[in-house]
C-alpha positions in Angstrom: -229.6 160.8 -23.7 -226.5 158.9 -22.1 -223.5 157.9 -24.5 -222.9 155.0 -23.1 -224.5 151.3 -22.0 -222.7 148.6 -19.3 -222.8 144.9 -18.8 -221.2 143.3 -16.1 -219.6 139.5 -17.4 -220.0 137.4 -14.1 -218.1 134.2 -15.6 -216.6 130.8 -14.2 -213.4 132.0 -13.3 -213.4 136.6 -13.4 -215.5 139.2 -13.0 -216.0 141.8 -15.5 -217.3 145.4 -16.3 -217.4 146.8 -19.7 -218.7 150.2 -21.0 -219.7 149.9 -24.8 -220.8 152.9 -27.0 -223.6 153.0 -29.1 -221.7 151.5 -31.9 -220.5 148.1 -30.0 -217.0 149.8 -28.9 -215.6 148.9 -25.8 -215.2 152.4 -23.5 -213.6 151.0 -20.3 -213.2 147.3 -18.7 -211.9 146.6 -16.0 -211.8 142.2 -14.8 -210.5 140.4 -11.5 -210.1 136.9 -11.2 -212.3 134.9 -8.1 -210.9 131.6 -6.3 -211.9 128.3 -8.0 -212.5 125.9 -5.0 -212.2 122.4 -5.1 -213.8 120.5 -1.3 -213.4 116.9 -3.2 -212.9 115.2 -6.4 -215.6 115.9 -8.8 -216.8 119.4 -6.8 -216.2 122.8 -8.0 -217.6 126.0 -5.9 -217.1 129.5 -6.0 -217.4 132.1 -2.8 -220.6 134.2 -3.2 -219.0 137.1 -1.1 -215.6 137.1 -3.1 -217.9 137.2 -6.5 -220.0 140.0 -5.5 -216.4 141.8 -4.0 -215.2 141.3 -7.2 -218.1 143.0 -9.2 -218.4 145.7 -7.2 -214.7 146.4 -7.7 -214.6 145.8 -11.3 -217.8 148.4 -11.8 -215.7 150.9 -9.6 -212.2 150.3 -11.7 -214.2 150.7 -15.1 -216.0 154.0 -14.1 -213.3 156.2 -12.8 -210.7 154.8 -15.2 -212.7 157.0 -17.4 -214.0 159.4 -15.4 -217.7 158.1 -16.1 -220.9 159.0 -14.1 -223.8 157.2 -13.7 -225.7 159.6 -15.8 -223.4 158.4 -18.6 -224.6 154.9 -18.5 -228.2 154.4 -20.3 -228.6 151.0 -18.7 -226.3 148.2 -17.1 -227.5 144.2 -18.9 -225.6 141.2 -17.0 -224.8 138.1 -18.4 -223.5 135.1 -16.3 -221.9 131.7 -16.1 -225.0 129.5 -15.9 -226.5 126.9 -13.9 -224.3 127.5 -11.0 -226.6 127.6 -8.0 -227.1 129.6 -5.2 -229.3 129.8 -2.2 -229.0 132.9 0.0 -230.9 134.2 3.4 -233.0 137.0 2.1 -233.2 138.9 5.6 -229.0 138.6 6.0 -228.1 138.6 2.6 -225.7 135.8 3.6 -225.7 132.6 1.6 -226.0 129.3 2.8 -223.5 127.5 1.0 -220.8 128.1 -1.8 -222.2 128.5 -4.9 -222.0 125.1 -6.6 -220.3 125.6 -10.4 -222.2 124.3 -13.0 -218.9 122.2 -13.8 -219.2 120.6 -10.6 -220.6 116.6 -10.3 -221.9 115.9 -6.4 -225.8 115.0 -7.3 -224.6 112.1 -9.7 -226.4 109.8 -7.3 -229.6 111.9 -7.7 -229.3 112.1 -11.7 -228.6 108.2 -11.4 -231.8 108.0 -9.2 -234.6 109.6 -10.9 -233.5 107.9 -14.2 -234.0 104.9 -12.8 -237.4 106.0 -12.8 -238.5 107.2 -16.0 -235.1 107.4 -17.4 -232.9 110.2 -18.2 -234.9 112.1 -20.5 -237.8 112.2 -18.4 -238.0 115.8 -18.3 -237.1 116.6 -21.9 -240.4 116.9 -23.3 -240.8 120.0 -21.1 -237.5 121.3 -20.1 -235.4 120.5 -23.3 -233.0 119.2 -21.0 -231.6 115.6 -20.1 -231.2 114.6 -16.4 -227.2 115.6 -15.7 -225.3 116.6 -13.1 -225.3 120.2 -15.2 -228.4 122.1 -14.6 -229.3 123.9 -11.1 -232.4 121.9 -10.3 -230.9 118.7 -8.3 -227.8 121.3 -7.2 -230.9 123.2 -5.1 -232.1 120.1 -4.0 -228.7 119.0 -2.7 -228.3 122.3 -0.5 -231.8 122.1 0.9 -231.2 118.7 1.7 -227.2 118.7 3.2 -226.9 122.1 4.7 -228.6 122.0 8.0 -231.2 124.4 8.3 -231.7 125.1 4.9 -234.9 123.3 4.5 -236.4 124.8 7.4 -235.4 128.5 6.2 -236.6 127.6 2.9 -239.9 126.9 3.5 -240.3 129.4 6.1 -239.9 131.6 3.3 -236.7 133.1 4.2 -234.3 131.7 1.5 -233.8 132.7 -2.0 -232.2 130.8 -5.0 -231.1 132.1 -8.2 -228.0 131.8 -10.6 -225.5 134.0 -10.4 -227.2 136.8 -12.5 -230.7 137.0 -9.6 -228.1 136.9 -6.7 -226.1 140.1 -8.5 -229.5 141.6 -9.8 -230.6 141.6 -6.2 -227.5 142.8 -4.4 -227.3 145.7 -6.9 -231.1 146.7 -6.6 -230.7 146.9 -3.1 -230.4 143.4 -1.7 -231.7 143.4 1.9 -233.3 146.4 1.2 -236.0 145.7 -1.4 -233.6 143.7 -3.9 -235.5 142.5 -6.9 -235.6 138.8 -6.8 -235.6 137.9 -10.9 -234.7 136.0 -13.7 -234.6 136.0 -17.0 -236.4 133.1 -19.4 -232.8 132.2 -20.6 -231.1 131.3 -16.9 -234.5 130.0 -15.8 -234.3 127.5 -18.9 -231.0 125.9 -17.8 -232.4 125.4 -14.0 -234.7 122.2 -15.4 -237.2 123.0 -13.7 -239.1 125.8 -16.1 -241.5 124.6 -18.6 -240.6 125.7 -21.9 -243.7 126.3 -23.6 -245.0 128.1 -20.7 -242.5 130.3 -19.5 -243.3 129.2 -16.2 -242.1 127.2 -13.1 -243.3 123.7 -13.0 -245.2 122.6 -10.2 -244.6 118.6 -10.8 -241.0 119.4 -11.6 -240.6 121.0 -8.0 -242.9 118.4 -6.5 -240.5 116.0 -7.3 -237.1 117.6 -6.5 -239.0 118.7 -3.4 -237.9 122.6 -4.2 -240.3 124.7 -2.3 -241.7 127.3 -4.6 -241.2 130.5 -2.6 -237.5 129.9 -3.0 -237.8 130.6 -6.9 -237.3 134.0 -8.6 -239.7 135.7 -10.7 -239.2 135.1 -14.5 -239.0 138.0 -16.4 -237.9 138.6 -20.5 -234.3 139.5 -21.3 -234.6 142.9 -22.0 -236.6 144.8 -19.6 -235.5 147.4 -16.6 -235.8 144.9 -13.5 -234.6 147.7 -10.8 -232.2 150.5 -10.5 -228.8 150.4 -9.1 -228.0 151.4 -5.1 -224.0 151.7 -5.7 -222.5 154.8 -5.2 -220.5 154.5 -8.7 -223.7 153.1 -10.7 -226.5 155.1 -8.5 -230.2 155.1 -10.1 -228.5 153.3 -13.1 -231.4 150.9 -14.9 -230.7 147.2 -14.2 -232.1 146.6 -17.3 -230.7 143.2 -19.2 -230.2 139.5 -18.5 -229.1 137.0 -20.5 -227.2 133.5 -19.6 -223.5 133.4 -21.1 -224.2 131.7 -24.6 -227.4 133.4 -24.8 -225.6 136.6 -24.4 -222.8 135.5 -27.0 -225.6 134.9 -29.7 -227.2 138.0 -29.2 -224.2 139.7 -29.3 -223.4 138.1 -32.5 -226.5 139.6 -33.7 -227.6 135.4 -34.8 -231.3 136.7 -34.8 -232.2 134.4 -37.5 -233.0 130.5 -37.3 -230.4 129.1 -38.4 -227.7 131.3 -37.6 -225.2 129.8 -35.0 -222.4 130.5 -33.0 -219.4 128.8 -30.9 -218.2 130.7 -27.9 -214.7 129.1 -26.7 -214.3 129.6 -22.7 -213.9 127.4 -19.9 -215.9 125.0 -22.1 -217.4 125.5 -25.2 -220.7 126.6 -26.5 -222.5 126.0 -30.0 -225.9 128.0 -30.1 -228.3 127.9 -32.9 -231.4 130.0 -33.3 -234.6 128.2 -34.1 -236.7 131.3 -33.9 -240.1 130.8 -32.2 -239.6 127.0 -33.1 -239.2 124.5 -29.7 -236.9 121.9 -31.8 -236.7 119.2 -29.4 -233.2 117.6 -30.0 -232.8 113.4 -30.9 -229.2 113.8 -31.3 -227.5 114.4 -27.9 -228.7 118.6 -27.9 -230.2 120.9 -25.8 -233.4 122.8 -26.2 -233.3 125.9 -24.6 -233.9 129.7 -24.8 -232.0 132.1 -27.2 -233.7 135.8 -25.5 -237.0 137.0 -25.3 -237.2 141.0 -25.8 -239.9 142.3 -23.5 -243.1 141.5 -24.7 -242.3 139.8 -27.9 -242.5 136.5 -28.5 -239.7 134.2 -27.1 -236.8 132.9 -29.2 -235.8 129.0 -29.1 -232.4 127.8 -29.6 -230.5 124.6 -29.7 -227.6 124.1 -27.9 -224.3 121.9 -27.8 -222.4 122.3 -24.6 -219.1 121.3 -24.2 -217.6 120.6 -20.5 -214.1 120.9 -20.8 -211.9 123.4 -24.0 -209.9 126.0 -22.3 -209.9 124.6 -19.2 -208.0 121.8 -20.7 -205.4 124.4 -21.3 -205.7 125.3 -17.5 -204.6 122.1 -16.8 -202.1 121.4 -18.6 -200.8 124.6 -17.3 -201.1 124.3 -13.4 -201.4 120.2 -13.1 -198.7 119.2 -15.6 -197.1 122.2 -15.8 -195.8 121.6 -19.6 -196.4 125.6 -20.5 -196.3 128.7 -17.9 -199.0 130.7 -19.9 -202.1 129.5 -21.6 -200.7 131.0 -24.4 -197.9 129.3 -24.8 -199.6 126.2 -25.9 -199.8 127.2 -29.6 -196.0 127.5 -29.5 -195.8 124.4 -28.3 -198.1 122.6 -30.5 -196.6 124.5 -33.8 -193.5 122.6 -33.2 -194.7 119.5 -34.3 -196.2 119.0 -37.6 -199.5 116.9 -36.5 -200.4 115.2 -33.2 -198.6 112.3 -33.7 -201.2 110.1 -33.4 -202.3 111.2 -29.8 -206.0 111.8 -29.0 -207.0 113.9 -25.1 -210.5 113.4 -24.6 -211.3 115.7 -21.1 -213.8 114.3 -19.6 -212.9 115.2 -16.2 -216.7 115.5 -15.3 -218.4 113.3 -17.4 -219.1 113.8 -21.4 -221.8 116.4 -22.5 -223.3 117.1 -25.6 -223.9 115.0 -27.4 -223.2 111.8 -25.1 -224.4 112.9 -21.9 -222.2 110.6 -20.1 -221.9 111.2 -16.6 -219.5 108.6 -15.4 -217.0 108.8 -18.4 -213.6 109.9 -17.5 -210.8 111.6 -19.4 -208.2 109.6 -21.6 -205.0 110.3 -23.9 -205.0 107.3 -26.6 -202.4 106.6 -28.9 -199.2 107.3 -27.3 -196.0 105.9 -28.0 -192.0 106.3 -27.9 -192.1 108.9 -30.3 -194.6 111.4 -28.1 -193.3 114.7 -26.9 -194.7 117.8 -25.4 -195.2 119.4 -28.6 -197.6 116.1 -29.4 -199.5 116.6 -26.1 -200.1 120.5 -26.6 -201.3 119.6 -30.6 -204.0 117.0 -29.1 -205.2 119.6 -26.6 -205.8 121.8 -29.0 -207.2 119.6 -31.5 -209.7 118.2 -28.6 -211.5 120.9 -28.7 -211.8 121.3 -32.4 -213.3 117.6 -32.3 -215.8 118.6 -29.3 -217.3 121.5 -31.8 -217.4 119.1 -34.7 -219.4 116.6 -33.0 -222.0 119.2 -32.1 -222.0 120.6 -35.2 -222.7 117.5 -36.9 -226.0 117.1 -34.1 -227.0 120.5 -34.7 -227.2 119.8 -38.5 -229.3 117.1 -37.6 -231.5 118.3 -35.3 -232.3 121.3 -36.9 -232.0 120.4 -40.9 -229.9 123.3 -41.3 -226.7 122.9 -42.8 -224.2 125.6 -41.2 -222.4 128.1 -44.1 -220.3 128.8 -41.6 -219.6 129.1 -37.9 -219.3 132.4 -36.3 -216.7 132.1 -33.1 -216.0 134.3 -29.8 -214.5 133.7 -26.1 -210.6 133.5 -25.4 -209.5 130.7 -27.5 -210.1 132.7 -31.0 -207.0 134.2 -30.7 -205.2 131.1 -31.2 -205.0 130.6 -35.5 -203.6 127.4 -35.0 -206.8 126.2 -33.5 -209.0 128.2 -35.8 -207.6 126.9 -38.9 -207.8 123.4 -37.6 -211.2 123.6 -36.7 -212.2 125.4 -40.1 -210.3 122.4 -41.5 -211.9 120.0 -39.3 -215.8 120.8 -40.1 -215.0 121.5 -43.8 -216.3 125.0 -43.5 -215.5 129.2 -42.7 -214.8 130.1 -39.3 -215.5 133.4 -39.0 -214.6 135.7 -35.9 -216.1 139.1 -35.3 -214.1 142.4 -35.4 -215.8 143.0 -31.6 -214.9 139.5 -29.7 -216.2 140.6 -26.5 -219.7 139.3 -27.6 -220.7 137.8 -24.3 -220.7 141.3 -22.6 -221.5 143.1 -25.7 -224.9 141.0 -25.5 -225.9 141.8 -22.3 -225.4 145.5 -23.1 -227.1 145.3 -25.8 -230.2 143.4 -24.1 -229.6 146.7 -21.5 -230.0 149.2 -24.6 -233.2 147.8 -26.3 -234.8 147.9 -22.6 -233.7 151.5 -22.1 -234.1 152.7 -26.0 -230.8 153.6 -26.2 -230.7 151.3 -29.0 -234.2 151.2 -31.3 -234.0 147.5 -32.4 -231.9 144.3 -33.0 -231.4 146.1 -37.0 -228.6 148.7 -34.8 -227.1 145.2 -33.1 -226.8 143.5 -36.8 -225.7 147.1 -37.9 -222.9 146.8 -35.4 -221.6 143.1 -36.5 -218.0 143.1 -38.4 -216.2 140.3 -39.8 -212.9 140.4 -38.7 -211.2 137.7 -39.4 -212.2 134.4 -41.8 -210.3 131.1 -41.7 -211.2 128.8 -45.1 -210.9 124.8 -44.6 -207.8 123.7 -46.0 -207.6 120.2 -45.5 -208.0 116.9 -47.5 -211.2 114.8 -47.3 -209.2 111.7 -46.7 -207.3 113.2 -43.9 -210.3 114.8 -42.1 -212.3 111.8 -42.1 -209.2 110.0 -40.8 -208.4 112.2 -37.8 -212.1 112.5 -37.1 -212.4 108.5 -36.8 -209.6 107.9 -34.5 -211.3 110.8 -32.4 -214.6 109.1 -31.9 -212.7 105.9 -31.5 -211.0 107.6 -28.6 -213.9 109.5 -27.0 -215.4 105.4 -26.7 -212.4 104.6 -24.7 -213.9 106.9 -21.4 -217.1 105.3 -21.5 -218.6 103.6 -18.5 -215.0 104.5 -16.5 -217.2 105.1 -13.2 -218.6 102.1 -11.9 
């Protein structure tokens, strides 16, 4: 029996590989950055080639840095920034286009469009999802309809979409050369276009976006072998897990309970609750989507708050402003003022998601005065994000009729206490972060491992789970609620901005 299990972390801005031993320990990683590319305002791409470069690469680095073999590896799971779309030539292996980033915002028009017509929940009852510029569906129909030829090649039969995670699952299985065209129940739930009692593609969905049928991958569970590796480091290796980010994050965070939730802080940020094999359809400004299915068992439901813009509000202050050098320099910066000084960012730079669902909002900073410096600026960025998770939070509670005990947190910005105390203090609960943080990996290796039986059931991943670190709310009730008011006062400010 190998020792070891893989997942390879295909997110919005790196590429990563990580071995994991049976025990949740990282073995190896290896990551490398890809080009974020910006054609106009409001449009965000990545290069297909570059990402799939980049993986191979990282796989390569993470192997030999430890002098593993493929026979050491029991199973390789990927996970994968969601709804960013791609449509590739199936006989070439060459896309047809740059994969458009879930962030990006170029099918407005068509979101504005079919509202117009049945309104912008239309497809909620079945998808869980709200017409926005987010999800894949309208981003496939844009392709087929801008890119010349596409349409043609598409219903010939010759073009194939998927996010990220079919795209990789088929170059590593071979790709021109009998690649496995498949998905997984979680990525196909964030396309819009899979019904999700069914499991299934939806034939009026498709009618409507005019998406021909062939282009679609087959929908499989998120834990089953799909194909074995053709690369020379990862040879014969079982393909054998697939889980969207957040997905990925909860399973990794062994949340295999309704009512367990968790907050992964990335590029944006990511509240996931399980509802167990409950479809809680979502009145407060939610998502209703997949948590995993595991083979042949029943699926798992989960609600979900996303979150556009956390870290990469750091990003920007970093390379548009240029106020701190590193990411991490914006605690320092914020811990040398006592409060945010009556300054509110709200990033809206593509619109608002959960719970507004705003597409033509647009980011503001309210409240400034004389007496605002850096260190003000840097405080609000921080707290921003803090205010994004408490809205959801709040939703979630709603929807759901859960009340949280406490949130469990993963993704780059958990290393910041400054941020973790304040948003402990800011949802008057723990904030609880695990002694593994790479949970979004960990997930998919884990999905890998049940699939391969190198793990026997989800009791080894909750086995695995260690509290590392707890922040308590320490905060007065009069000073939350005041904070927290001026915030939604400020988020009302980018309303309607886009006429």
């Amino acid at each position: 029996m190998p020792d070891f299990i893989g997942a390879i972390d295909q997110g919005t801005t790196n590429s990563r590989f990580m071995v994991f031993d049976r025990f949740g320990k990282i073995v190896s990683a290896a990551q490398k950055e890809h080009e974020q590319i910006y054609p106009k305002p409001g449009w965000v791409e990545h290069n297909p080639v570059e990402i799939w470069r980049r993986v191979q690469e990282v796989i390569k680095e993470a192997m030999q840095a430890k002098g593993l073999r493929p026979s050491d590896l029991s199973g390789i799971g990927i996970t994968n920034q969601r709804e960013t779309t791609l449509l590739w030539n199936k006989k070439t292996g060459r896309a047809v286009y740059n994969a458009i980033v879930w962030q990006d915002t170029r099918v407005a028009a068509a979101v504005a469009e079919f509202s117009s017509r049945g309104g912008q929940d239309r497809y909620r009852a079945k998808t869980g999802l709200p017409l926005a510029t987010y999800f894949s569906g309208l981003k496939v129909r844009w392709i087929l309809n801008n890119v010349p030829g596409a349409r043609v090649a598409a219903e010939a039969g010759d073009l194939l979409f998927g996010n990220i995670d079919s795209f990789l699952i088929w170059n590593l299985t071979g790709g021109v050369n009998g690649g496995v065209h498949v998905t997984d129940v979680t990525n196909a739930s964030r396309t819009q276009l899979m019904d999700l009692k069914t499991l299934k593609w939806d034939d009026d969905i498709l009618e409507e976006f005019d998406i021909p049928a062939q282009v679609l991958p087959k929908i499989a569970s998120s834990a089953e072998v799909y194909g074995q590796a053709v690369l020379g480091t990862i040879k014969d290796v079982a393909i054998a897990g697939d889980l969207g980010d957040q997905q990925a994050a909860l399973f990794g965070q062994a949340c295999f309970k309704p009512g367990e939730a968790k907050n992964t802080y990335g590029t944006g940020s990511f509240l996931l609750m399980n509802t167990g094999e409950k479809i809680v359809p979502s009145k407060h400004g939610l998502l209703t989507t997949l948590g995993y299915k595991i083979g042949r068992k029943p699926a798992v439901y989960g609600l979900e708050g996303s979150i556009a813009i956390t870290g990469a509000l750091v990003q920007w202050v970093r390379d548009n402003l240029g106020i701190i050098e590193k990411s991490s320099d914006i605690e320092l910066l914020a811990r040398t003022v006592d409060d945010n000084g009556g300054v509110y960012i709200v990033p809206a730079f593509s619109g608002l998601y959960a719970p507004y669902w705003k597409d033509n909002a647009r980011g503001v900073i309210a409240g400034l005065t004389r007496y605002i410096n850096k260190g003000h600026i840097a405080r609000a960025v921080l707290e921003a994000t803090a205010f994004q998770v408490r809205e959801v939070v709040d939703a979630m509670e709603k929807d759901s009729g859960i009340e949280l005990a406490s949130l469990r947190v993963d993704g780059g910005m958990v290393q910041n206490p400054l941020l973790m105390q304040f948003q402990s203090n800011i949802l008057n609960k723990p904030v609880v972060c695990p002694a593994i943080q790479e949970t979004t990996a960990l997930g998919a290796a884990y999905a890998a491992g049940l699939a391969t039986s190198f793990l026997e059931d989800t009791d080894d991943v909750i086995a695995n789970w260690a509290e590392d670190h707890r922040w308590n709310p320490a905060m007065e009730e009069e000073k939350r609620a005041s904070l927290y008011h001026f915030w939604k006062k400020a988020v009302t400010r980018t309303f309607d901005w886009v006429e």
